[in-house]
Backbone as a printed PyTorch tensor [residue, N CA C, xyz], in Angstrom:
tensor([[[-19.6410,  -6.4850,  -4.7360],
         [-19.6020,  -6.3770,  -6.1840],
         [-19.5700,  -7.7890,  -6.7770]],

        [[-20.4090,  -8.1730,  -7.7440],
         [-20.0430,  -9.6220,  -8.3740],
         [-19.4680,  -9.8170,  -9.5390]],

        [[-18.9580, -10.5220,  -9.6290],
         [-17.6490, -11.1490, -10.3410],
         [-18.3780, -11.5400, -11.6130]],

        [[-17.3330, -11.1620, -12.8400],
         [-18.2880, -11.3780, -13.9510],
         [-17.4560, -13.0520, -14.3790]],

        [[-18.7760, -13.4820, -14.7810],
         [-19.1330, -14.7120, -15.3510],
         [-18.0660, -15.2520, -16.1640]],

        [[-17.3280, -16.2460, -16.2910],
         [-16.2720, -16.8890, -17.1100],
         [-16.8860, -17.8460, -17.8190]],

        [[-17.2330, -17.6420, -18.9580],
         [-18.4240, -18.2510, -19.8100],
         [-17.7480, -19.2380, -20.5220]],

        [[-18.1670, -20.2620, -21.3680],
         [-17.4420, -21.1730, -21.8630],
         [-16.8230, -20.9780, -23.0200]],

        [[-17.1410, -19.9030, -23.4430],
         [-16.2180, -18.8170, -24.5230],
         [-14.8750, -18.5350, -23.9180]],

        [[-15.1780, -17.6590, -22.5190],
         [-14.0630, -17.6110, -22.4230],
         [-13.3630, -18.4840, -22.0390]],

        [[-13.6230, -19.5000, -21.6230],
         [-12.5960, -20.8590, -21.1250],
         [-11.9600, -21.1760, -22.3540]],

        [[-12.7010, -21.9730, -23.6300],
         [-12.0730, -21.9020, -24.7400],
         [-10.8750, -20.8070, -25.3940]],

        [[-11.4770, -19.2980, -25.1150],
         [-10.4230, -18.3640, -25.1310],
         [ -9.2040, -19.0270, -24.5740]],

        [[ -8.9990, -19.0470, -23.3300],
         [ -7.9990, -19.1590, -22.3950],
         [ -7.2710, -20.2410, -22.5070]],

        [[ -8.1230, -21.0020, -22.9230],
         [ -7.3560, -22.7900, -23.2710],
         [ -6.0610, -22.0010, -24.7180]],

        [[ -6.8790, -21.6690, -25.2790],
         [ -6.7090, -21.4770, -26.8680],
         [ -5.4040, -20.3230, -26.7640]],

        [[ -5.5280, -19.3310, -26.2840],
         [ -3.8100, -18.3860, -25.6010],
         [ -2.8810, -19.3280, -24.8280]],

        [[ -2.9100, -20.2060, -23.7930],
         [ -2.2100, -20.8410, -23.1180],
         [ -1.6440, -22.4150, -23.8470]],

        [[ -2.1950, -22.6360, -24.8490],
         [ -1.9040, -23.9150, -25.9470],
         [ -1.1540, -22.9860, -26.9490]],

        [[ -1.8700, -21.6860, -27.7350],
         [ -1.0990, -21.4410, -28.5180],
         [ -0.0860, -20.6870, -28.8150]],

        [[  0.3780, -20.3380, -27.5100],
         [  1.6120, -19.3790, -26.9550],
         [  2.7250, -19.6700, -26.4320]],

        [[  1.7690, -20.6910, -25.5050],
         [  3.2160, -20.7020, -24.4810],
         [  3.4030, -19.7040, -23.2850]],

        [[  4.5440, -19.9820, -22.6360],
         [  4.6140, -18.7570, -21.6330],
         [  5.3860, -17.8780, -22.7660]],

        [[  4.6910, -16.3590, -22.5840],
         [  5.3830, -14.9280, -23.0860],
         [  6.5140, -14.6150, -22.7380]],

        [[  7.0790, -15.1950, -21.8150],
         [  8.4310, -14.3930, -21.3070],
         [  9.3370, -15.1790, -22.4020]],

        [[ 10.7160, -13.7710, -22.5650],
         [ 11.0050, -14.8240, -23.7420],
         [ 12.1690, -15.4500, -23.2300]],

        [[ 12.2510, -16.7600, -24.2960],
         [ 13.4690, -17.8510, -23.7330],
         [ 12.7170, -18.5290, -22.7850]],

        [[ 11.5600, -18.5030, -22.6280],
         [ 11.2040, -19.6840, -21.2980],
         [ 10.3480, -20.2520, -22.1600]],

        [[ 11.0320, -21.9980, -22.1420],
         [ 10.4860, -23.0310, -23.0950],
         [  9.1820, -23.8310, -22.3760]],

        [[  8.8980, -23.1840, -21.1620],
         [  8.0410, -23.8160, -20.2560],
         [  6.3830, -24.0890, -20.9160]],

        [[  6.3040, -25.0250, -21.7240],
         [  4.3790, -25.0650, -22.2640],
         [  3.5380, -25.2830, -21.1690]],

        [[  3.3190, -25.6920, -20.4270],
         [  2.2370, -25.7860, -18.8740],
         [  2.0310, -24.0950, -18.9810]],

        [[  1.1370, -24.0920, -18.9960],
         [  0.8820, -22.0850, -18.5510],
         [ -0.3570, -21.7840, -18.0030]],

        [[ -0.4460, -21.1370, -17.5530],
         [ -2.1020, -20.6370, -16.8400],
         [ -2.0870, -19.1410, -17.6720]],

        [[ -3.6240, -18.4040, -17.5350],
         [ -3.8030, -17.3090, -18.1600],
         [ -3.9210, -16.2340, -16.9110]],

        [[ -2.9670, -15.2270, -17.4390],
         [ -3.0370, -14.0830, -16.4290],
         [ -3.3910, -13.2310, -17.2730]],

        [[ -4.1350, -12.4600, -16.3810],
         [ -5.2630, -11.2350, -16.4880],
         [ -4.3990, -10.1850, -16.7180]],

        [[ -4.5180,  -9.2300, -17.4840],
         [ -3.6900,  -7.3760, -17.3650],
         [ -4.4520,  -6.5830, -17.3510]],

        [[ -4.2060,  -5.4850, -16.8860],
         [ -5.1180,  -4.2330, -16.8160],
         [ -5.0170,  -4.3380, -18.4940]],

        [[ -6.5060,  -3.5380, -18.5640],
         [ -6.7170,  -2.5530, -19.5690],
         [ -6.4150,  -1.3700, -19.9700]],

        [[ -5.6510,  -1.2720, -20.8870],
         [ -5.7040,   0.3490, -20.7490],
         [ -7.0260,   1.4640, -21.3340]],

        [[ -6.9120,   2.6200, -20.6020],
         [ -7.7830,   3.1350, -20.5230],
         [ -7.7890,   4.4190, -21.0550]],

        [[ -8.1620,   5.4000, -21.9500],
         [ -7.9090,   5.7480, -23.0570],
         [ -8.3290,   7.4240, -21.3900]],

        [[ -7.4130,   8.5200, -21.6980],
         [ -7.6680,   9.4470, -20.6730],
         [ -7.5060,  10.8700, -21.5580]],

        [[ -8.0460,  11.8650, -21.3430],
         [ -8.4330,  13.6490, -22.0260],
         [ -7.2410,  14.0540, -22.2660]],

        [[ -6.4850,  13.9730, -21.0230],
         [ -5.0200,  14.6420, -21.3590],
         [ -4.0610,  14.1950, -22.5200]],

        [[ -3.7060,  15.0880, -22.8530],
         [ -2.9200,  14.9550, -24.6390],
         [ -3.1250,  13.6340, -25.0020]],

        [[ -4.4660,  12.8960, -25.0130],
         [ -4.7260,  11.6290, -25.8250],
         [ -4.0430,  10.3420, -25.4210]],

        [[ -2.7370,  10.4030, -24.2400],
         [ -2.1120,   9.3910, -24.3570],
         [ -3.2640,   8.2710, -23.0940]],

        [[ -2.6440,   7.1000, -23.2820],
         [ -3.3170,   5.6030, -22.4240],
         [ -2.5460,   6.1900, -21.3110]],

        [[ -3.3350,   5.5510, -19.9750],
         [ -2.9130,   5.2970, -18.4560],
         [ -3.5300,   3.8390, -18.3460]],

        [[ -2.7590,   3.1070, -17.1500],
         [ -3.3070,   2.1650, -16.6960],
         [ -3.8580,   2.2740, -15.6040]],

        [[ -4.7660,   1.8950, -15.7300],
         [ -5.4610,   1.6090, -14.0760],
         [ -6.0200,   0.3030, -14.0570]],

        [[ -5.9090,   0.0620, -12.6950],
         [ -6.7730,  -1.0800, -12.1630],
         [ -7.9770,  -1.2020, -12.8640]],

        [[ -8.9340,  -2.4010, -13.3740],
         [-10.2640,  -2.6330, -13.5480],
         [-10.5710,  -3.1740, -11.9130]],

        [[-11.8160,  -2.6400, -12.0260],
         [-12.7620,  -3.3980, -10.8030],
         [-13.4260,  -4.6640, -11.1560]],

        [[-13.2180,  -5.4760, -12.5090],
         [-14.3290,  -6.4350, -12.5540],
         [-13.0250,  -7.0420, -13.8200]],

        [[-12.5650,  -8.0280, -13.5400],
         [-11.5900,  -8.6870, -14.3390],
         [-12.3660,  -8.8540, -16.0980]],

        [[-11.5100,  -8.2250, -16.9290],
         [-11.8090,  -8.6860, -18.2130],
         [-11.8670, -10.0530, -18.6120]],

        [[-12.4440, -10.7470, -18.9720],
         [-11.7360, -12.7160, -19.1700],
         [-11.6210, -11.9300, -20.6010]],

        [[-11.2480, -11.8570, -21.3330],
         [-10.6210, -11.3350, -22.6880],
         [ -9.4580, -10.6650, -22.5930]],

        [[ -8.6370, -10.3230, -21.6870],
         [ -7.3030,  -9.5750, -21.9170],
         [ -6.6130, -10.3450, -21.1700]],

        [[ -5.9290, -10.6810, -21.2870],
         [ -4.4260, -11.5180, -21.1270],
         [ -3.6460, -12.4620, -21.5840]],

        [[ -2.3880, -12.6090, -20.9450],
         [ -1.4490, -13.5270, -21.5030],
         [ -0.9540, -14.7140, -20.9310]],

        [[ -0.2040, -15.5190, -21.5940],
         [ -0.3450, -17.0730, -20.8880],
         [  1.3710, -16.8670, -20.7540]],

        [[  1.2550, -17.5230, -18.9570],
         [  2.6420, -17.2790, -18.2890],
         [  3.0760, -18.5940, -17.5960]],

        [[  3.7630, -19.1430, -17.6100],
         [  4.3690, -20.7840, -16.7040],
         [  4.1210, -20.2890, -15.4960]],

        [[  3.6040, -21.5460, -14.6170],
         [  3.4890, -21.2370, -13.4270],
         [  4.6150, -20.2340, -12.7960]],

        [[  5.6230, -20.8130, -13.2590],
         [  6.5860, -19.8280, -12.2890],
         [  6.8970, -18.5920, -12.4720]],

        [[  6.6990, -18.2340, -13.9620],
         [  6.8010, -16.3900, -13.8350],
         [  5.5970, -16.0850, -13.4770]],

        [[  4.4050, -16.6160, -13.6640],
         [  3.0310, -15.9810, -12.8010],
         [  3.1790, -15.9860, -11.5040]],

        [[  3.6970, -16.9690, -10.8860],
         [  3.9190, -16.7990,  -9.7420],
         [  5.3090, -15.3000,  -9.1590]],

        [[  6.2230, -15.2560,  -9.8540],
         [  6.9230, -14.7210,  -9.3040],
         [  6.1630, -13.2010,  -9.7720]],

        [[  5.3940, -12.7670, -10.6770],
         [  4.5510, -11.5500, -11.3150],
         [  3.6980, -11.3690,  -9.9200]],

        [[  2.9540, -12.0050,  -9.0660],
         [  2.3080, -12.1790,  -8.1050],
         [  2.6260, -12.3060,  -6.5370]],

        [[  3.8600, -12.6030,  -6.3130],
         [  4.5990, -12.7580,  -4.7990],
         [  5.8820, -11.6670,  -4.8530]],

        [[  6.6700, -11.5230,  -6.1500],
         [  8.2070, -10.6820,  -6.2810],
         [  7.4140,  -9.2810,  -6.8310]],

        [[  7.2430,  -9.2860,  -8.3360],
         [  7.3430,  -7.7970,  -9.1580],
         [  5.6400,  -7.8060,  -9.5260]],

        [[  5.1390,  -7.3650,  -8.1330],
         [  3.4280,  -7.1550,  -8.3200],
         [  3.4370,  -5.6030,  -9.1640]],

        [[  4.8190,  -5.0250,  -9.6750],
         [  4.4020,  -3.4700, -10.0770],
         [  4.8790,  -4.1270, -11.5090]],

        [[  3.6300,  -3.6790, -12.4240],
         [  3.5000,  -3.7840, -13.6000],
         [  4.7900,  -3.9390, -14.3060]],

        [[  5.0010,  -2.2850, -14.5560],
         [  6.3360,  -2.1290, -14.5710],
         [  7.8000,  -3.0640, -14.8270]],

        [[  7.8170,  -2.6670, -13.1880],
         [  9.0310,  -3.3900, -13.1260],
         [  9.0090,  -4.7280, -13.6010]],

        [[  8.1490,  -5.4780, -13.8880],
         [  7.4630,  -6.8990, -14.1950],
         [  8.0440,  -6.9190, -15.9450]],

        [[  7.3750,  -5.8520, -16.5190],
         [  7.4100,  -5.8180, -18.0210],
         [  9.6010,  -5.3660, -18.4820]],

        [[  9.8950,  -4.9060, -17.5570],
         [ 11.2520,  -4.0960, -17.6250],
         [ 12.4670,  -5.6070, -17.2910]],

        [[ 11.8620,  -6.0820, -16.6840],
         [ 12.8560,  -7.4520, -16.1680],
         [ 12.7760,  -8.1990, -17.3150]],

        [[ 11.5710,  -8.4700, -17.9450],
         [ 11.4850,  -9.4940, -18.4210],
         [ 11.6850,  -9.0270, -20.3000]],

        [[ 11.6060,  -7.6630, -20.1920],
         [ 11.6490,  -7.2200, -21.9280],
         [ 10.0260,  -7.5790, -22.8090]],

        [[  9.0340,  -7.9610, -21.9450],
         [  7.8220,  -8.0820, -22.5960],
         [  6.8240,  -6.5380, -22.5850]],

        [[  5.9350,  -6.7850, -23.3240],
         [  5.0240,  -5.9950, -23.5630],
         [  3.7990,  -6.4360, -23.4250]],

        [[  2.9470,  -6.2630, -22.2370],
         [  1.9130,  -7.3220, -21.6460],
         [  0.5860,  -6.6410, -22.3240]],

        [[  0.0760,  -5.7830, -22.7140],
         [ -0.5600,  -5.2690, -23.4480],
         [ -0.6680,  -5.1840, -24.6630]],

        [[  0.3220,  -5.0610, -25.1540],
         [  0.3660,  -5.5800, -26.8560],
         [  0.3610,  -7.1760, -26.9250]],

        [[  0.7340,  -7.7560, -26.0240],
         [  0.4930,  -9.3480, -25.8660],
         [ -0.8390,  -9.5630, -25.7970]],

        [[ -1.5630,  -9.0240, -25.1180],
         [ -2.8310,  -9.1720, -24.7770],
         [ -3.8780,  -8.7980, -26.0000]],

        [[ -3.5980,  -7.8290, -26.6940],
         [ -4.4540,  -7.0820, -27.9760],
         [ -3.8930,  -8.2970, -28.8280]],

        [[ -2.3260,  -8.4200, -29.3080],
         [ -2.1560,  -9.3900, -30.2170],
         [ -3.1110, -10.7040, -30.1600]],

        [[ -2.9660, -11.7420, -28.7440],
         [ -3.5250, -12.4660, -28.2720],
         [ -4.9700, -12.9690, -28.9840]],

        [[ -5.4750, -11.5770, -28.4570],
         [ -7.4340, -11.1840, -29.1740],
         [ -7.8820, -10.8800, -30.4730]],

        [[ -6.3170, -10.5090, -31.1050],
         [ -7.0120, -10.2550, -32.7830],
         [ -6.3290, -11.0180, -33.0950]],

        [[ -5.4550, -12.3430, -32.7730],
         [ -5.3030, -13.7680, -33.6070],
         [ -6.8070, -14.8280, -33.4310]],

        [[ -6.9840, -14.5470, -32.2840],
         [ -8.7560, -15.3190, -31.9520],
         [ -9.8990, -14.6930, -32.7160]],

        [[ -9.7260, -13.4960, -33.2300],
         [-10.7410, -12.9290, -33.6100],
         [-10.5910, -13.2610, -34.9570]],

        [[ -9.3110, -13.1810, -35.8360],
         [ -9.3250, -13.8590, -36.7920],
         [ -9.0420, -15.4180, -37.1680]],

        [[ -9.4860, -15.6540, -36.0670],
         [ -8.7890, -17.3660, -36.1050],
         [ -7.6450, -17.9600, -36.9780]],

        [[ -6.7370, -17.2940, -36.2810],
         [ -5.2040, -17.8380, -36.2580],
         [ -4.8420, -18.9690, -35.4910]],

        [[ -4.3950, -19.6740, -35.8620],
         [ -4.2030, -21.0480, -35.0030],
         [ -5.2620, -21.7270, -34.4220]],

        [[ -6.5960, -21.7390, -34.4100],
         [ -8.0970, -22.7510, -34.3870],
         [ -7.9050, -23.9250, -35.4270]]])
C-alpha cells in the first residue's frame, strides 16, 4: 500500500500546530513538539453515534502537537487511545478538529 504524500502544505500545517500550540497535555510547558497523527473518527449506521477505528493511510491533516516525551510515552506506555486521553484529561479529537478550523480560518498565521 503507498503512503500518502506529505506535501508542503502539509509541512507548513504541522510546523504551524506544533509553533502554535505547544504540547496539548495540560500543564506541560514543554514548546519543542513534534505532530502526532489521531485516528479519525468515523461516522457508523448504528444510532448515529462516531467509532474509532484505525485509518490505513495516515491523514497529514488530523493531529496534535505533543513534547517529545508525552509522544513518546503515547507510543512505548499508553498505545490505547483511551487510556492515553483518561491520564492525561485531553480530548485528542476535538484537539485535532479545533487544530484544522483555526488553520482554516487563519488564526494565528
Amino acid at each position: 500500500m503507498a503512503k500518502m504524500k506529505l506535501t508542503a502544505e502539509h509541512k507548513r500545517y504541522h510546523k504551524w500546530v506544533m509553533d502554535y500550540f505547544g504540547c496539548q497535555v495540560p500543564q506541560c510547558l514543554e514548546t519543542n513538539t513534534q505532530f502526532h497523527h489521531v485516528y479519525q473518527p468515523h461516522k457508523i449506521n448504528q444510532r448515529g453515534g462516531e467509532q474509532l477505528k484505525p485509518t490505513l493511510k495516515k491523514n497529514h491533516w488530523y493531529g496534535v502537537s505533543l513534547c517529545q516525551h508525552h509522544h513518546a510515552i503515547y507510543h512505548d506506555q499508553l498505545t490505547d487511545f483511551d487510556k492515553y486521553e483518561k491520564k492525561y484529561g485531553i480530548d485528542q479529537i476535538w484537539s485535532a478538529r479545533h487544530n484544522l478550523w483555526c488553520y482554516e480560518k487563519g488564526i494565528g498565521q
